[in-house]
Legacy VTK file of the C-alpha trace (Angstrom):
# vtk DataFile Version 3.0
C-alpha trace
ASCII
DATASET POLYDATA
POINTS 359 float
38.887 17.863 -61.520
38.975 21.045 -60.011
34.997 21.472 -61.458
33.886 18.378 -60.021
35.665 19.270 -56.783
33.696 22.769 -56.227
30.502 21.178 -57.378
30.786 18.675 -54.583
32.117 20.902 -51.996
35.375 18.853 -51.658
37.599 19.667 -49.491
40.310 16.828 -49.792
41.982 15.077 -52.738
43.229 11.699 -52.497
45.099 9.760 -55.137
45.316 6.228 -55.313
49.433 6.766 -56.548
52.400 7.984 -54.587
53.150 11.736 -55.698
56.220 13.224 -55.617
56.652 16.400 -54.173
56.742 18.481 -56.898
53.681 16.504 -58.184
51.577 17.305 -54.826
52.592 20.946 -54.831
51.645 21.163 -58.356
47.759 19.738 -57.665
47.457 21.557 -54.519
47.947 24.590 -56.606
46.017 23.646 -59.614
43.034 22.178 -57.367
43.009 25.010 -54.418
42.736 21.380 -52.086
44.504 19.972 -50.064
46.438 17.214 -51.733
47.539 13.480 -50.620
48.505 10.554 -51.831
48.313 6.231 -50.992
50.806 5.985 -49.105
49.981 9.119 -46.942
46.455 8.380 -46.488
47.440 4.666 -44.957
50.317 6.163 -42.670
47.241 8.819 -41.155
45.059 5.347 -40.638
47.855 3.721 -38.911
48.378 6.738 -36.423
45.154 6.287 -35.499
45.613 2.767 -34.740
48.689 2.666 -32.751
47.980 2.897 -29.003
51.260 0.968 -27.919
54.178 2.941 -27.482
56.165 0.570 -30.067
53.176 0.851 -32.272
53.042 5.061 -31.945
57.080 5.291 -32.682
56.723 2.869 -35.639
54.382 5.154 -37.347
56.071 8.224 -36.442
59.062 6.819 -37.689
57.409 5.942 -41.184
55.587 9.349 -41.022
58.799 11.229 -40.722
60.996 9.308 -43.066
57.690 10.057 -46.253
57.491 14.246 -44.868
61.313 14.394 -45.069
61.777 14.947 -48.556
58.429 17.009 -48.409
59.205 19.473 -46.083
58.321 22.812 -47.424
58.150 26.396 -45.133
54.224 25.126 -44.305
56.161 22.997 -41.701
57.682 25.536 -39.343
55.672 24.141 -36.007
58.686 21.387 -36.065
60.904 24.531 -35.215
60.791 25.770 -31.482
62.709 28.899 -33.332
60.534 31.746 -33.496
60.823 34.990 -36.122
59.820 36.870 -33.212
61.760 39.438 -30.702
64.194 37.561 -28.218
64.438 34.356 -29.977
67.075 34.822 -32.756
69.869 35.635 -30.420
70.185 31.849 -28.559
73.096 30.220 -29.187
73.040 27.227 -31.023
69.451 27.580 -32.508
69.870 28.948 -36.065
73.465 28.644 -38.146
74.842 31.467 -40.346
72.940 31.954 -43.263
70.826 29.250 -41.966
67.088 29.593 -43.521
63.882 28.729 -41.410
63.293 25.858 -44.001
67.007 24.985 -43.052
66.714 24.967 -39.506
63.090 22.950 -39.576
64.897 20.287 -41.818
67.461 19.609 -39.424
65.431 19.474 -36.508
62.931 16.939 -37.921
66.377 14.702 -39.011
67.553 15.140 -35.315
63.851 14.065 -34.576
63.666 10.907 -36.705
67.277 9.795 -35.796
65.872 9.692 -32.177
63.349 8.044 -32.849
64.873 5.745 -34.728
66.996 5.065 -31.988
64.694 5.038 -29.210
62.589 1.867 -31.945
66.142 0.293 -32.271
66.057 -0.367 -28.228
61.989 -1.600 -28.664
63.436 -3.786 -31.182
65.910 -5.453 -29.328
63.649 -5.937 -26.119
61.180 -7.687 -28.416
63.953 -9.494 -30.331
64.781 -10.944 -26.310
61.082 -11.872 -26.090
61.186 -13.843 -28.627
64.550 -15.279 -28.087
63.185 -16.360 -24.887
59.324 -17.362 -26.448
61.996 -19.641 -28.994
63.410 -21.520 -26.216
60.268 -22.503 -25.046
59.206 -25.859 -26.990
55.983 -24.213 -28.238
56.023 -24.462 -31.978
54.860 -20.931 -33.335
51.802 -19.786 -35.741
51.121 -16.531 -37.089
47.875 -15.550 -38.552
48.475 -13.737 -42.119
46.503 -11.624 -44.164
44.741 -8.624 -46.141
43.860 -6.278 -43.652
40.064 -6.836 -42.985
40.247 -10.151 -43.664
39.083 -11.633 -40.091
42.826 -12.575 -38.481
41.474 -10.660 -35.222
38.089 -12.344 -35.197
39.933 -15.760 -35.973
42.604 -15.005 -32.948
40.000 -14.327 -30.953
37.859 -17.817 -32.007
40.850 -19.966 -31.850
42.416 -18.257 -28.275
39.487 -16.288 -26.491
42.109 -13.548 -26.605
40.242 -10.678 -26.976
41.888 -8.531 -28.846
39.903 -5.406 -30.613
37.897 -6.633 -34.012
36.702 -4.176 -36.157
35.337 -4.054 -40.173
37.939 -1.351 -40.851
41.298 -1.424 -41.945
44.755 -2.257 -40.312
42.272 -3.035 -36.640
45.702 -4.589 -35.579
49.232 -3.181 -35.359
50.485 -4.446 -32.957
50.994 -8.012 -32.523
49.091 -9.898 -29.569
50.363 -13.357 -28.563
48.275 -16.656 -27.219
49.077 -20.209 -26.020
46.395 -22.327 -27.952
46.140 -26.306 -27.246
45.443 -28.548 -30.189
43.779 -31.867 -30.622
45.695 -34.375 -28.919
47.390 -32.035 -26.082
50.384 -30.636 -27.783
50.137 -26.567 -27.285
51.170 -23.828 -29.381
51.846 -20.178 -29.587
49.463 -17.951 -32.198
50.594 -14.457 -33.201
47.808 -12.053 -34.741
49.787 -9.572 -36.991
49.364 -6.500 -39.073
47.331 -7.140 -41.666
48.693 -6.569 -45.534
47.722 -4.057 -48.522
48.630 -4.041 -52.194
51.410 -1.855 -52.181
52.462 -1.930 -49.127
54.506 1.736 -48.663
58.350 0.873 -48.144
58.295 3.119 -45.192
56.232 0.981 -43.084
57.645 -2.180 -44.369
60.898 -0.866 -42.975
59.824 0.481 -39.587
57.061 -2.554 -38.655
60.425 -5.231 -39.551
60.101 -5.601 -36.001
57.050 -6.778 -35.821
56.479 -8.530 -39.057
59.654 -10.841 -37.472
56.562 -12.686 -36.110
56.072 -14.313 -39.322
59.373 -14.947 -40.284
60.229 -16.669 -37.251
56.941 -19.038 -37.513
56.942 -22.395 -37.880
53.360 -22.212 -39.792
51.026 -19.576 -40.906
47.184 -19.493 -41.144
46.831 -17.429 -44.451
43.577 -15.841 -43.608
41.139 -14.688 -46.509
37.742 -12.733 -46.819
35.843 -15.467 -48.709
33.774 -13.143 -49.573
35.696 -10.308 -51.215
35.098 -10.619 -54.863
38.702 -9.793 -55.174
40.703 -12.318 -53.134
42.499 -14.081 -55.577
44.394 -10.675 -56.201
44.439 -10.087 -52.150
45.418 -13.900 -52.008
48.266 -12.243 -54.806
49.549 -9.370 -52.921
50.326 -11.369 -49.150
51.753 -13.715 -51.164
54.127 -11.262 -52.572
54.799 -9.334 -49.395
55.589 -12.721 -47.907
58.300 -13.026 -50.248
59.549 -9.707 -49.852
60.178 -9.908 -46.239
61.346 -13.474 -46.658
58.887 -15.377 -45.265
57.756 -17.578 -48.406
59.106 -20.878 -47.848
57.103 -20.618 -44.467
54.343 -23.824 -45.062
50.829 -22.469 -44.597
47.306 -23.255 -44.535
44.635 -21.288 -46.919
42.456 -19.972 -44.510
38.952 -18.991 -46.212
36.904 -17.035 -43.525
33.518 -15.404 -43.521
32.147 -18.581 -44.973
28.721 -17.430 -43.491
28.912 -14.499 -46.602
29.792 -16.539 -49.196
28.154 -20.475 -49.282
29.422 -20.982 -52.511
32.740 -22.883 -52.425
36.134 -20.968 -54.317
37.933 -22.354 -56.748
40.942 -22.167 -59.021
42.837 -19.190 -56.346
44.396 -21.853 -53.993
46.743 -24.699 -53.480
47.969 -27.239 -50.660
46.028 -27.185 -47.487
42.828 -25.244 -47.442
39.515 -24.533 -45.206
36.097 -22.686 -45.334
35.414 -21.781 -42.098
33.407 -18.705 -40.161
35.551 -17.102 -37.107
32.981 -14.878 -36.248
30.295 -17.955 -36.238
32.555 -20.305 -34.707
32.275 -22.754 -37.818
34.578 -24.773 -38.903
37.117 -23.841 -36.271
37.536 -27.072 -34.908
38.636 -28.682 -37.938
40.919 -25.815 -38.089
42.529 -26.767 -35.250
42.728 -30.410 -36.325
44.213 -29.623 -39.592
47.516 -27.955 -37.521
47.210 -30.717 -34.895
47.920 -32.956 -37.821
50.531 -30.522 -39.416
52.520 -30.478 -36.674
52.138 -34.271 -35.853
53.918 -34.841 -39.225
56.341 -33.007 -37.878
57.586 -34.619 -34.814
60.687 -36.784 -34.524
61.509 -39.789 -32.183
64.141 -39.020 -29.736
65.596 -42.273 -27.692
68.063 -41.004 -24.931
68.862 -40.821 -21.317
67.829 -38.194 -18.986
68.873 -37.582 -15.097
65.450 -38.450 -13.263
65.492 -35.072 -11.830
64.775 -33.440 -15.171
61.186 -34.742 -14.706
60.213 -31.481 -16.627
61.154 -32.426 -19.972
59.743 -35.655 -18.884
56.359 -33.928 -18.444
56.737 -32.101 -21.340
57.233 -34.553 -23.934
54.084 -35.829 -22.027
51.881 -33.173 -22.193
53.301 -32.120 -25.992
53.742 -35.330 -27.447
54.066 -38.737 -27.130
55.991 -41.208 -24.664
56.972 -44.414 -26.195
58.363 -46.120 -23.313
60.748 -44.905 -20.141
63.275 -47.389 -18.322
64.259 -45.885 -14.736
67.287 -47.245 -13.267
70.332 -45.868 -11.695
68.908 -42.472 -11.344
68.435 -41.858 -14.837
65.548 -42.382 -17.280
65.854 -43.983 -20.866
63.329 -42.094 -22.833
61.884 -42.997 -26.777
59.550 -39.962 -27.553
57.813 -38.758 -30.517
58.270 -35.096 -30.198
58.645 -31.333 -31.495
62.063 -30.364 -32.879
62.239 -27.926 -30.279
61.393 -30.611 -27.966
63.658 -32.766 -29.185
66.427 -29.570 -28.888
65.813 -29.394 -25.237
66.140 -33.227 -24.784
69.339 -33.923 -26.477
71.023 -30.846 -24.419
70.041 -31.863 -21.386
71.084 -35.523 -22.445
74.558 -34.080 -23.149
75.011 -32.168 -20.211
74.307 -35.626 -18.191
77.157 -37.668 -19.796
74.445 -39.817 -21.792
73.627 -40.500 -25.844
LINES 1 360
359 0 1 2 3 4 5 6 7 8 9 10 11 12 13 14 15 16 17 18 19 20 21 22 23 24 25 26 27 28 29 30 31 32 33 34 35 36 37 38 39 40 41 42 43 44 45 46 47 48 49 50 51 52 53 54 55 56 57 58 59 60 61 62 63 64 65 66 67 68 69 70 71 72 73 74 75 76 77 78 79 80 81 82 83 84 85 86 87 88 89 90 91 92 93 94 95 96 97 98 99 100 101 102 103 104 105 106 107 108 109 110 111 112 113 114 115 116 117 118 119 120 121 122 123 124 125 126 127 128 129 130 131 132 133 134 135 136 137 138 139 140 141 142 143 144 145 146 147 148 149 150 151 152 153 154 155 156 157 158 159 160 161 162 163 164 165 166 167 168 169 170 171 172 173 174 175 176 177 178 179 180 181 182 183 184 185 186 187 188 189 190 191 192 193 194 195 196 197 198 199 200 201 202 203 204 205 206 207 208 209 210 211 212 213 214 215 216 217 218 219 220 221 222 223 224 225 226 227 228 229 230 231 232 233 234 235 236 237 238 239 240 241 242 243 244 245 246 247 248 249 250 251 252 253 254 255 256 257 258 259 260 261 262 263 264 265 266 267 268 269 270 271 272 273 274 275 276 277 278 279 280 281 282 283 284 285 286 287 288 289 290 291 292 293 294 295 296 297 298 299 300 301 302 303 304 305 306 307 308 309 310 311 312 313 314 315 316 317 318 319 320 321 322 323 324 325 326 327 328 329 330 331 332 333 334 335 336 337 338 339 340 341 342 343 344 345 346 347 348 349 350 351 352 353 354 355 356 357 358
């Protein structure tokens, strides 16, 4: 390695496996190159994707918690303590005994616990959002996927939302958020989310929980694949397995099978349950996309029969707009209402009939 290296001027080694430590200290010594592994290489792509401030402290977070066992005396610029004249005498900057190693260790712990709190507060304001995004009778959709598989182009066919598209991976960290209306009027909310890798590193599962919440708080996900990756039944594999490891598996989705325009001939034998061939980046087939969730969530509604004050014409409207009126009886200030509606909906409707004394 170290031969082919000089013959081709290399001046970077990456490995396709997570190294330990020792292991990287060992090659970088062997090899006379700088040294990295997987799961570094995708945290250095992901810093230069974030551009959000929830994004930027959820890879420094992941960064910090992979250097921390790695930290070695190369790191003293995490130290504000200098070797120099006029520095070693502040109180409070170096312990007894206390090496330089030492003192850089604890300062990048001090570093990651605030940022860790500082994401816990992001967290909760986005946990609020959604609270509040919950209580709106919207039913929710996120678009899942290996990265580069089209989710942004899709979001963007399906919402006109704009968000940046790009044939490179992990485009998207942070998670963008549309109102879409289906066939037949009923309106729904579409998340575009971080896209997935085989082995995923732990670290990031653990500091993007926040926003991979999208999914697992979805009522149905558009499982988006690159048709024409010769490899998607193992990509098809891997989200699959990632949806089950942050528990969002028994979520019901539809197969997805973009860039159509690359790849005519139809797939077989990687798929099950609702499926689609469609182009974002064409605009084919995303019509009948939409048609196929219209129809999903159609299935879904119930019929509601209650009584409403008149004065909640709002729910009224909604149930409209959203779904489907039966028949309404005014009389005595109050509305009888049978509805085919969203659970949600129907959530909203049975409250407010409560609150007004009625069944």
């Amino acid at each position: 390695m170290r031969a082919i290296a000089r013959e081709r001027d290399a001046t970077l080694t990456i490995f396709d496996e997570s190294l330990s430590p020792a292991q990287a200290r060992n090659l970088e010594r062997e090899l006379s190159l700088r040294v990295i592994d997987r799961t570094q290489l995708i945290l250095d792509i992901f810093a230069q994707r974030a551009h959000s401030q929830a994004g930027k402290l959820q890879v420094e977070v992941a960064q910090l918690a992979y250097l921390q066992p790695r930290l070695t005396r190369q790191w003293t610029h995490l130290s504000r303590v200098s070797a120099g004249a006029g520095s070693g005498g502040r109180i409070g900057t170096r312990g007894p005994g206390e090496t330089q190693l030492e003192v850089d260790r604890r300062r990048l712990a001090e570093r990651l616990t605030r940022l860790r709190r500082r994401l816990h507060e992001v967290e909760r304001t986005r946990d609020i959002q959604r609270r509040r995004r919950l209580s709106v009778p919207y039913p929710a959709v996120a678009l899942v996927g290996y990265t580069n598989s089209g989710k942004s182009t899709l979001m963007n066919a399906l919402t006109g939302a704009g968000v940046e598209s790009a044939s490179r991976p992990f485009s998207t960290l942070d998670p963008t958020i549309r109102r879409l209306k289906l066939p037949g009027g009923m309106h729904v909310m579409v998340s575009d989310t971080v896209g997935f890798i085989h082995r995923l590193p732990h670290q990031l599962v653990e500091a993007f929980k926040a926003t991979l919440e999208e999914v697992r708080t979805a009522d149905l996900l558009l499982h988006v694949v690159d048709g024409s990756s010769p490899t998607q039944a193992e990509q098809i594999e891997v989200v699959e397995r990632v949806l089950k490891e942050i528990g969002a598996h028994t979520i019901a989705r539809i197969m997805v099978f973009n860039k159509s325009d690359l790849a005519p001939t139809p797939v077989h034998g990687v798929h099950t349950g609702d499926w689609i061939r469609i182009s974002a980046l064409k605009h084919k087939g995303i019509e009948e996309l939409m048609a196929m969730m219209a129809g999903y969530f159609a299935r879904l509604r119930e019929e509601v029969s209650l009584t409403l004050p008149a004065q909640r014409g709002d729910l009224i409207a909604a149930a409209r707009r959203d779904g489907q009126v039966l028949s309404e009886d005014y009389r005595d200030g109050c509305v009888h209402i049978r509805a085919l509606v969203t659970r949600p909906m129907a959530g909203r409707m049975r409250k407010a009939a409560i609150q007004a004394g009625a069944d």
